[in-house]
C-alpha positions in Angstrom: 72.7 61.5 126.9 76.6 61.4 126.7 78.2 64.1 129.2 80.1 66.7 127.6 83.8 66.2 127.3 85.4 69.4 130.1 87.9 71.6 128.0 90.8 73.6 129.7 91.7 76.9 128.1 95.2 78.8 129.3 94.3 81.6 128.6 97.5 84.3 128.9 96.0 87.7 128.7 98.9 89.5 128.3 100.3 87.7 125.3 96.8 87.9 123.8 97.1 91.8 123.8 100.1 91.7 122.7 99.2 89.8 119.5 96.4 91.8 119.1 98.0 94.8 119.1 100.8 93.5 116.6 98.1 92.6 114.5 96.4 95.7 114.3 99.6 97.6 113.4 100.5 95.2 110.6 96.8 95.0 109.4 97.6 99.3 109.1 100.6 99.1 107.7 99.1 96.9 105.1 96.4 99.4 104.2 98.4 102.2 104.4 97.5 103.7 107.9 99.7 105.4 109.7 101.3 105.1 113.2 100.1 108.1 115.1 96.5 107.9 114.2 93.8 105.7 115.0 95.4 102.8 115.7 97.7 104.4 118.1 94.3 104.7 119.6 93.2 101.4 119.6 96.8 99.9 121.2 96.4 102.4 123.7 92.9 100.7 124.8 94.0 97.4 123.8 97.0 97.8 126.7 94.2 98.4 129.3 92.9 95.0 129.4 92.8 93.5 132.2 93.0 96.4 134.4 90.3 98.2 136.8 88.7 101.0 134.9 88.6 104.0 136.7 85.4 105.6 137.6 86.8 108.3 139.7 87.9 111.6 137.8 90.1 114.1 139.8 88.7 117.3 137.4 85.4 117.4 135.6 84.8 115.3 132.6 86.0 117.5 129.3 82.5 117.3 127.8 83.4 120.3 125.4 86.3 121.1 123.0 88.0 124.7 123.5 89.1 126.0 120.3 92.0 127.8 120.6 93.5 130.4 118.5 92.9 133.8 116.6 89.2 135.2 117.1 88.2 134.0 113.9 88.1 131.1 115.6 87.4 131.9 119.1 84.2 133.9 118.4 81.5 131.1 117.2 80.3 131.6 113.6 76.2 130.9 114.5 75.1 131.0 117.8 72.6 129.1 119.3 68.8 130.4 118.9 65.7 128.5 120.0 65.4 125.5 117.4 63.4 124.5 114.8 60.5 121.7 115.9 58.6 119.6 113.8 54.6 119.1 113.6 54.8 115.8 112.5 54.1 113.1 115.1 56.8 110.3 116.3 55.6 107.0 114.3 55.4 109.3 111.4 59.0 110.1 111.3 60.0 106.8 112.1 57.7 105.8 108.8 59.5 108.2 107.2 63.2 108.1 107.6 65.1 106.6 104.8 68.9 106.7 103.2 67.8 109.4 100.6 70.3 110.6 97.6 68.4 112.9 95.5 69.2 115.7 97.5 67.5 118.9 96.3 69.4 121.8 94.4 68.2 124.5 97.3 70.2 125.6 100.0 69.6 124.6 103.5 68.7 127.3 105.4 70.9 128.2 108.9 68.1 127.5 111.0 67.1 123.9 110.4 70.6 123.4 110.6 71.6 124.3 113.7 68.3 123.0 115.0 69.3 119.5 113.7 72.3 120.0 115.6 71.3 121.1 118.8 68.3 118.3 119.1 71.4 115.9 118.0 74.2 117.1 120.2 72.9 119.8 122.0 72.5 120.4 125.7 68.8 119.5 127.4 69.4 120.3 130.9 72.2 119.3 133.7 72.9 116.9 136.4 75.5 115.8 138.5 77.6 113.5 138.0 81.4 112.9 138.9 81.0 115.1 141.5 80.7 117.8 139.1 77.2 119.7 139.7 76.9 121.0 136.2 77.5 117.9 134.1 75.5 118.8 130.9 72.7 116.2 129.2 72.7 116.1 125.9 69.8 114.8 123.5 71.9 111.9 122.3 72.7 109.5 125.0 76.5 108.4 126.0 78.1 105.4 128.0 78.2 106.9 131.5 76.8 110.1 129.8 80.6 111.2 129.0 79.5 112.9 125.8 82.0 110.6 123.8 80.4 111.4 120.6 81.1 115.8 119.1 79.5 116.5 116.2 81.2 118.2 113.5 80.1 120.1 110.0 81.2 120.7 106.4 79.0 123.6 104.9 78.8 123.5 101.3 75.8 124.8 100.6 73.7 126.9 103.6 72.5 129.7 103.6 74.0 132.3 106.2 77.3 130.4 106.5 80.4 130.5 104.6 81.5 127.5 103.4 84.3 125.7 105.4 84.5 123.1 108.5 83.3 123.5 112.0 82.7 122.2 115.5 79.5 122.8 116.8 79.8 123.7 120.8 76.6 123.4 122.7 77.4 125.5 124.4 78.6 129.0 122.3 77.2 127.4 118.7 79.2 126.7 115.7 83.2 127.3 115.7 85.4 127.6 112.6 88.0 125.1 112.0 89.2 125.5 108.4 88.1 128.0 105.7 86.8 127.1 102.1 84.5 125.2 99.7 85.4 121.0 101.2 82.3 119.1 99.9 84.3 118.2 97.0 87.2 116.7 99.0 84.5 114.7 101.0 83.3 112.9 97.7 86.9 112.0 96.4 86.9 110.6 99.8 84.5 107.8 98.5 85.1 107.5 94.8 81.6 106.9 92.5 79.5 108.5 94.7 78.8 111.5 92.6 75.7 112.4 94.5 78.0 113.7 97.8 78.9 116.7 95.6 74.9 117.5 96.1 74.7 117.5 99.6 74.3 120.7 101.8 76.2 119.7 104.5 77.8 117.0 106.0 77.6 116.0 109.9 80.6 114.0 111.0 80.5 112.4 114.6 83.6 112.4 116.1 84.3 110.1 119.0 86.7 111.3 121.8 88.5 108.6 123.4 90.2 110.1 126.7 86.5 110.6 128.2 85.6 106.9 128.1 89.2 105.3 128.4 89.4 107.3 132.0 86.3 105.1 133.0 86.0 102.1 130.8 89.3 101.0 130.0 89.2 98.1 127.7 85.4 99.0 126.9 85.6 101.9 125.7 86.2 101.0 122.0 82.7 99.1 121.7 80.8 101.7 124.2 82.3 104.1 121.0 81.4 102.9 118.1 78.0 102.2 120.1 77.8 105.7 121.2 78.5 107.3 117.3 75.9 104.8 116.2 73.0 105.8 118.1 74.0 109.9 117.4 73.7 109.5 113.5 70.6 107.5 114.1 69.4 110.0 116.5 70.3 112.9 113.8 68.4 111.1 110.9 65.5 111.1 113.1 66.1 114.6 113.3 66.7 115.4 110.0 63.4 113.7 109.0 61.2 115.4 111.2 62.8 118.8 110.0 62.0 117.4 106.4 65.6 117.1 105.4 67.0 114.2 103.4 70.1 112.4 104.7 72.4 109.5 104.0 74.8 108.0 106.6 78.3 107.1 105.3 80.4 104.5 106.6 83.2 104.5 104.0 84.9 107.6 104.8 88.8 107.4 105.5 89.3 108.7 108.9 92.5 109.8 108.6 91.9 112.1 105.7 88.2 113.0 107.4 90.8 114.4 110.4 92.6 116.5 107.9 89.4 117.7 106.7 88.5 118.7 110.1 91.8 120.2 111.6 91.6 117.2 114.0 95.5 117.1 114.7 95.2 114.6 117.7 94.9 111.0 118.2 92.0 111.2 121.1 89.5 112.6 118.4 88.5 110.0 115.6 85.9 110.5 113.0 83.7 107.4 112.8 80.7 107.9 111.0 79.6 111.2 108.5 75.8 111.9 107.9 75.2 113.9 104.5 72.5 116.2 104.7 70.3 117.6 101.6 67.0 119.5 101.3 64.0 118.2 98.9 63.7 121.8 96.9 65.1 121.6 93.6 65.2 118.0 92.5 
């Protein structure tokens, strides 16, 4: 057997970040993304590389989002009540989950809502962790359980809750962040797709990239997309097991998504939405 051939690679780590980040900008500038938004993001991780991430954290983790502003607002919209559970056994819902369209003509009731959200998102007990004695658990697991992944909701159609946006906070419930009927503007978001007018709700998992820069550094960006991943497979679980019908979308623009969402920052990037439909009504 012939010995492989050795092969040298100079490998200059600093000029490949820098043409990496060139490219992303031009790759955006070609599609019409602006500076400012989630590739500002991405650069920003990008010019990490090669350093020591940092796994020490002077003040707590920011595992929530306060929403600032006039009471409307301030005050959440549905609090948290003891959830919805499901009879149905594990393998079942697992048998049952699929990408379903034919969403049902009846509203989804406030209940199974917010129960999908708090055994997605919501908090299960506490730890501590980064020397912080309260650091909350969620349902959905996290890289270095950082909570990188908030879920947010557009409310079309359910019952109890005026339509608009919010950001559900595990911790107080669901919080206002724009006023007004939106389902509409989420279907133009992904032309054809006249069945998104039907859904009840959508769920859109935001990630929030200062908490795993801080600790990751270079990482992060995978440990993200992995993290949004596993919470809108999490949620269909969910879903199913509450006897909702959902469809994850990929497709969505993000920058318009932020819009959507009041998201006027570039550390909070929608990655992935969930739709949300009930079976009444087809």
């Amino acid at each position: 057997m012939s010995e492989m051939p050795m092969v040298e690679f100079d490998l200059d780590l600093n000029d490949d970040k820098t043409r990496l980040a060139d490219d992303i900008v031009r790759l955006a500038k070609d599609h019409d993304i602006p500076d400012g938004n989630v590739v500002e993001a991405l650069v920003g991780m990008i010019g990490h590389l090669g350093g020591i991430p940092n796994t020490v954290f002077e003040e707590p983790p920011e595992y929530a989002r306060d929403i600032l502003g006039p009471s409307e607002l301030t005050h959440p919209v549905a609090q948290p009540a003891p959830p919805a559970t499901s009879t149905h056994g594990f393998f079942d819902v697992v048998s049952a989950r699929a990408s379903r369209r034919d969403f049902g003509t009846e509203k989804l009731d406030l209940k199974r809502l917010m129960a999908l959200l708090h055994w997605t998102a919501g908090k299960r007990g506490e730890c501590i962790a980064y020397d912080y004695r309260s650091a909350p658990l969620r349902y959905i697991p996290s890289a270095g359980g950082l909570a990188s992944i908030d879920a947010y909701v557009v409310a079309a159609s359910v019952e109890g809750l005026e339509p608009g946006a919010y950001y559900y906070d595990y911790r107080s419930g669901l919080r206002l962040t724009a006023k007004g009927y939106m389902a509409w503007k989420v279907a133009e978001l992904n032309p054809g797709q006249e069945w998104l007018g039907r859904a009840a709700a959508f769920i859109v998992f935001v990630a929030n990239t200062d908490r795993v820069v801080h600790k990751y550094g270079p990482m992060a960006f995978k440990l993200l997309m992995m993290d949004a991943g596993i919470a809108v497979g999490h949620a269909e679980l969910v879903a199913t097991a509450l006897e909702l019908r959902t469809c994850i979308i990929g497709g969505l623009s993000q920058r318009k998504m932020s819009r959507l969402l009041r998201l006027d920052d570039t550390q909070r990037v929608p990655i992935v939405t969930l739709a949300v439909g009930t079976r009444s009504g087809v």
